[in-house]
C-alpha positions in Angstrom: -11.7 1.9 30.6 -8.8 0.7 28.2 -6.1 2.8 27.0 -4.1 2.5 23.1 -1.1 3.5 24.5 1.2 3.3 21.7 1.0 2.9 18.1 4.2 2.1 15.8 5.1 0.7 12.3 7.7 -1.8 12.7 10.5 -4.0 10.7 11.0 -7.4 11.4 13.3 -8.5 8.7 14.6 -11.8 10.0 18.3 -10.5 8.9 18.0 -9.1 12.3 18.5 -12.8 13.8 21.4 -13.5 11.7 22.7 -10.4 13.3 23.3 -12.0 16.5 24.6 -15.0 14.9 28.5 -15.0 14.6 29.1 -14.6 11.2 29.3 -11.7 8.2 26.2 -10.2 9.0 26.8 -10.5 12.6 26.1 -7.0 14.2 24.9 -5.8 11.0 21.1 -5.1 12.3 21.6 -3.8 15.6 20.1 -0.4 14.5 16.6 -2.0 14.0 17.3 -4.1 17.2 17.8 -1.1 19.5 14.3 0.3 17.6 12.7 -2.8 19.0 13.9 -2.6 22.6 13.3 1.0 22.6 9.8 0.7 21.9 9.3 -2.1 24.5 11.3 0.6 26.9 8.2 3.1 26.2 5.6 0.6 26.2 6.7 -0.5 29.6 6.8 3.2 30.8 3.3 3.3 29.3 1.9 0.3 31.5 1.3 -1.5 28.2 0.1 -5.1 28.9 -0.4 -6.6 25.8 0.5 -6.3 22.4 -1.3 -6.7 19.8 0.5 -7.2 16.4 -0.8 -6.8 12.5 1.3 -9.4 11.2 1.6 -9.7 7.4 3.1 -12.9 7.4 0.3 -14.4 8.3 -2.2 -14.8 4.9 -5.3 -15.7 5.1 -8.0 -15.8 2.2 -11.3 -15.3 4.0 -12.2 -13.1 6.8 -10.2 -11.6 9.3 -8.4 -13.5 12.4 -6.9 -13.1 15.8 -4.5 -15.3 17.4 -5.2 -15.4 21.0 -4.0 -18.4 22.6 -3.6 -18.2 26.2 0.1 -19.1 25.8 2.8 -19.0 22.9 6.1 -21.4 23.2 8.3 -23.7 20.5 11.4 -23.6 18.0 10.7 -21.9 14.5 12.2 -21.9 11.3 10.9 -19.8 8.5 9.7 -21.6 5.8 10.3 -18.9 3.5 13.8 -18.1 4.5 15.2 -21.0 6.3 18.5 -19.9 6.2 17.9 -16.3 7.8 15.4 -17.9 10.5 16.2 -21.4 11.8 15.3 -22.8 15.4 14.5 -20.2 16.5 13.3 -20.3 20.0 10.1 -18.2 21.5 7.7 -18.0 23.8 5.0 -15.6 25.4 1.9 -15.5 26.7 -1.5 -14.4 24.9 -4.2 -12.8 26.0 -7.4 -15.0 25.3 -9.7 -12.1 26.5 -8.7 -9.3 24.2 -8.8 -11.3 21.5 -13.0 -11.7 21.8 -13.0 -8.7 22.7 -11.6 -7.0 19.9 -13.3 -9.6 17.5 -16.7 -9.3 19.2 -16.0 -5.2 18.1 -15.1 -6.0 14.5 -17.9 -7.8 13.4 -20.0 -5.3 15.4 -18.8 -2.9 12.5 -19.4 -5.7 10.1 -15.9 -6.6 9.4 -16.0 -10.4 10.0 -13.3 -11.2 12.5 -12.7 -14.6 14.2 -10.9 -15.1 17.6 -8.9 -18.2 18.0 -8.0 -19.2 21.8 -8.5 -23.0 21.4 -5.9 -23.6 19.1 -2.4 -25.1 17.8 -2.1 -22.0 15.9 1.7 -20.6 16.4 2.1 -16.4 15.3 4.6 -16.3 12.5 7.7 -14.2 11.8 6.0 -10.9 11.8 4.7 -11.6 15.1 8.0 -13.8 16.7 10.7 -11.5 15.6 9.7 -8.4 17.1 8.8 -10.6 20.4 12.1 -11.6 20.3 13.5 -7.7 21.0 10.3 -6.6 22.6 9.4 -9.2 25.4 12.7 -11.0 25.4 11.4 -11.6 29.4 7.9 -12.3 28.8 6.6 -9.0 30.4 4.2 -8.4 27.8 1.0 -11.0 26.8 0.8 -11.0 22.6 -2.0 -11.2 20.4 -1.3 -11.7 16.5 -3.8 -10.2 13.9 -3.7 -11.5 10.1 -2.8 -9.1 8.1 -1.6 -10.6 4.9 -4.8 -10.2 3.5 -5.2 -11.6 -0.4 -9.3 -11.2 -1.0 -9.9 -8.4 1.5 -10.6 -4.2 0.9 -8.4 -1.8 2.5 -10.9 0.1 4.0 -12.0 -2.7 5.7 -8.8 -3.1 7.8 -9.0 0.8 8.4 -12.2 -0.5 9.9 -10.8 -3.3 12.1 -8.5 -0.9 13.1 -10.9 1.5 14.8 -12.9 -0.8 15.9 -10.4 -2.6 17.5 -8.9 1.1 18.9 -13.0 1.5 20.6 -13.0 -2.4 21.9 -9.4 -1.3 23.7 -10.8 2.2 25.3 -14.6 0.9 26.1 -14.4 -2.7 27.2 -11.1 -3.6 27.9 -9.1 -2.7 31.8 -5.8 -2.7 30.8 -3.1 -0.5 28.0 -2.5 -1.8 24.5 0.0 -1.2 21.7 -1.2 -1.8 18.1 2.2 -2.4 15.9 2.0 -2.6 11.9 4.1 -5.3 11.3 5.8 -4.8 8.0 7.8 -2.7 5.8 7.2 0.1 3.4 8.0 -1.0 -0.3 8.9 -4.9 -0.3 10.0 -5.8 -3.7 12.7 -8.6 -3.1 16.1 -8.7 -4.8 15.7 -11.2 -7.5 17.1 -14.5 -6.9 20.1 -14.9 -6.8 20.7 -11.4 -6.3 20.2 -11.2 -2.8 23.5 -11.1 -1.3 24.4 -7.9 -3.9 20.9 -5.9 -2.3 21.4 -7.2 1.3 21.5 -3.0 2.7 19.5 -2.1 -0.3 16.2 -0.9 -1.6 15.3 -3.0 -4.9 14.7 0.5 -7.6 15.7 4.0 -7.2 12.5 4.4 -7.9 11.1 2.4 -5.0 13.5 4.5 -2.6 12.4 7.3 -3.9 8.7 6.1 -3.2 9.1 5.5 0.3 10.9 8.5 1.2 8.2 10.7 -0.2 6.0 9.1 1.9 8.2 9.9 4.6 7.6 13.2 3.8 4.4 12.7 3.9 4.4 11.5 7.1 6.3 14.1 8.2 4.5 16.6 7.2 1.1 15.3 8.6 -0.7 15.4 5.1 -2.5 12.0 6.2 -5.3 12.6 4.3 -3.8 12.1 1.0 -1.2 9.4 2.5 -4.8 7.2 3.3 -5.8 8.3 -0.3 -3.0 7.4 -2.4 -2.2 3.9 0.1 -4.2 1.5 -2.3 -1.9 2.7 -5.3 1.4 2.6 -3.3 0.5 -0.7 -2.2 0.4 -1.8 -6.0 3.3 -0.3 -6.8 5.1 -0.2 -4.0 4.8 -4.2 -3.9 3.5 -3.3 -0.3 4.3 -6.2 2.5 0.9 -8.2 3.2 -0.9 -5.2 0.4 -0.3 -3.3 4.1 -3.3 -3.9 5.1 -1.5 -3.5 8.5 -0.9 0.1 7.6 -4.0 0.6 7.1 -5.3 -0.9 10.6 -2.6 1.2 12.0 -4.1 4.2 10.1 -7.9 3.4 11.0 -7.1 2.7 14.9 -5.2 6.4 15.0 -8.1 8.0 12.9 -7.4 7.5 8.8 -8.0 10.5 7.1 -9.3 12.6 10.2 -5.6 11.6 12.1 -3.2 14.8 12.8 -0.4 13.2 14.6 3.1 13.4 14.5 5.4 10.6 13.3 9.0 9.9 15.5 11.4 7.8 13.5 13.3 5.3 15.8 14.9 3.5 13.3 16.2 5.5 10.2 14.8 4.1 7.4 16.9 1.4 5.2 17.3 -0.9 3.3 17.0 -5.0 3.4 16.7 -7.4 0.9 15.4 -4.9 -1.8 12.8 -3.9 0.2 12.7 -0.7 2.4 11.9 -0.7 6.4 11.9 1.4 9.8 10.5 1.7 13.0 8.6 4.7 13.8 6.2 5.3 16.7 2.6 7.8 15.7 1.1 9.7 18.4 -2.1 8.5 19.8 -4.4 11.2 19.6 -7.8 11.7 20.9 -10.8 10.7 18.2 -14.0 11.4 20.4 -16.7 12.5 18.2 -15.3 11.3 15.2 -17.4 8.7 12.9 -14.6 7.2 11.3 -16.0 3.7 10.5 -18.7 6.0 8.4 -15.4 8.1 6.4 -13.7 4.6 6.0 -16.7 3.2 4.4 -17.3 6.1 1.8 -13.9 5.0 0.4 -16.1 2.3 -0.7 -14.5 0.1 -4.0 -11.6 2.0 -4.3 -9.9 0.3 -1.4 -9.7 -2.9 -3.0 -6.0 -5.1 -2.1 -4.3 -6.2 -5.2 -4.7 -9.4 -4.6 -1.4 -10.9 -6.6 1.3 -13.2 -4.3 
C-alpha cells in the first residue's frame, strides 16, 4: 500500500537559526540549510506526504512515543540554548493516523510504543528545526518519534524501525520519509569554550571517529557499522545514545541493509560535535526476518544510559 520513500540522517544544530539572524554567524550555516531544502526538494519529487522524524531531543525514560497531533503551531525557545533558539516561530500539521498506525505495529513486535494525538505536546528542536527548512510552506504533515532514549536497548529501536518501515508499506496509503534526527559524535565544547569550537569537532580523536564511520558508510560494510554502534555511541558521546540511527538502520534493514549512502551536506563541525546530512537508499527487504536478527543482538544493545 504505503511507500518509505526516503530515508536520511540529518543535522539540526540550532546555529543554523542564528544563521539567518543578522549578526557574526549570519550566513555561516547555509551549507546544512541548502541540505535541508534539498531533501524536502526530493521528498516532494517522491510524493512524500508526511514526515516522520526520530528526534533525540525529545527524552523519555519509559517506553517509546509518537507525537501525532493533528496540528503543530507556537513560538519556541530552546531551553537548552536560549541564546541560539529564541522565539522561534513554527507550525505544521501532524498526521493523527500514522501515528496509531505505526504504534499499533511497534507493540505488535513487542516494542511498547504509545501514540499521542489528544495532546498539548509540542515536537522539540530536533523535530522544529529541520521543519523550519523542510516544510517552510506546510506541504508536508509531521510526526515526531522520541528518540532520546535513557533506559531503552538499541536493538529495540532497530526494531521500531522496521516495524514502523512494514506499518508504512502494509497499512498505510500514502509515501513516508523516516529522518534520524541527530548528529554523529556530540561531545560539546566545554563551557565557556564554545565560541573557540563553534566550526569544530571537540577531539581529534572524535573527528577521526566519525570519519571512519564514513568510510564505513561508504563502503557499505553495514554489518559491522550495526555491530560496533553500541560502542560508538559510548564513546562517541552519541546524540540521544542514537537510538535514532539505529531506527534509521532497522527501517532500511540493520545488518542485512546493502545500500548506498549520498552525502548532501559535507560533514562538519558545530559546537564540538560532528554533523551532516546524508540521504540512504531504500532498498527492497521482502523476505527478510529482521525483527528476529535484531533480537539475537540480544543484551549487547544496551544505551548507555548517562545524561
Amino acid at each position: 500500500m504505503g511507500k518509505l520513500a526516503l530515508a536520511a540522517k540529518i543535522t539540526h544544530v540550532p546555529s543554523m537559526y542564528l544563521s539567518e539572524l543578522p549578526g557574526p554567524r549570519h550566513g555561516t550555516r547555509q551549507d546544512a540549510i541548502d541540505g535541508h531544502q534539498e531533501i524536502s526538494r526530493r521528498c516532494r519529487a517522491l510524493g512524500v506526504d508526511t514526515l516522520v522524524v526520530f528526534d533525540t531531543h525529545w527524552l523519555v525514560n519509559a517506553n517509546y512515543h509518537i507525537n501525532c497531533g493533528a496540528h503543530f503551531k507556537g513560538t519556541y525557545t530552546s531551553n537548552e540554548l536560549p541564546h541560539f533558539i529564541s522565539n522561534m516561530a513554527y507550525e505544521s500539521s501532524g498526521n493523527p493516523e500514522l501515528g496509531h498506525i505505526l504504534a499499533k505495529a511497534c507493540n505488535a513486535y513487542g516494542v511498547e510504543t504509545l501514540a499521542h494525538d489528544a495532546t498539548t505536546l509540542q515536537p522539540e528542536y530536533g523535530t522544529l528545526v529541520p521543519l523550519r527548512y523542510m516544510n517552510e510552506d506546510q506541504h508536508f504533515k509531521v510526526i515526531s518519534v522520541s528518540a532520546l532514549c535513557t533506559s531503552h536497548y538499541l536493538n529495540d529501536s532497530a526494531r521500531l524501525g522496521w516495524a514502523m518501515r512494514e506499518a508504512v508499506e502494509k497499512h498505510y496509503d500514502g509515501h513516508v520519509a523516516f529522518l534520524a534526527s541527530g548528529s554523529l559524535s556530540h561531545r560539546f565544547a566545554q563551557n565557556g569554550l564554545a565560541p573557540e569550537f563553534a566550526f569544530k569537532v571537540w577531539s581529534p580523536f572524535l573527528e577521526h571517529l566519525d570519519k571512519q564511520v564514513l568510510d564505513m558508510w561508504h563502503n557499505r560494510e553495514w554489518r559491522d557499522f550495526c555491530d560496533m554502534l553500541p560502542e560508538y555511541a559510548a564513546k562517541g558521546h552519541g546524540e540521544g545514545f542514537m537510538h535514532d540511527t539505529a531506527m534509521l538502520l532497522g527501517a532500511l534493514g540493520w545488518r542485512a541493509y546493502e545500500g548506498e549512502v549520498e552525502i548532501i551536506t559535507p560533514y562538519f563541525g558545530a559546537s564540538g560535535t560532528g554533523q551532516l546530512n546524508a540521504i540512504f537508499d531504500v532498498t527492497a527487504q521482502d523476505g527478510k526476518d529482521i525483527p528476529a536478527a535484531v533480537a539475537s543482538q540480544a543484551q549487547g544493545y544496551q544505551a548507555v544510559t548517562r545524561l
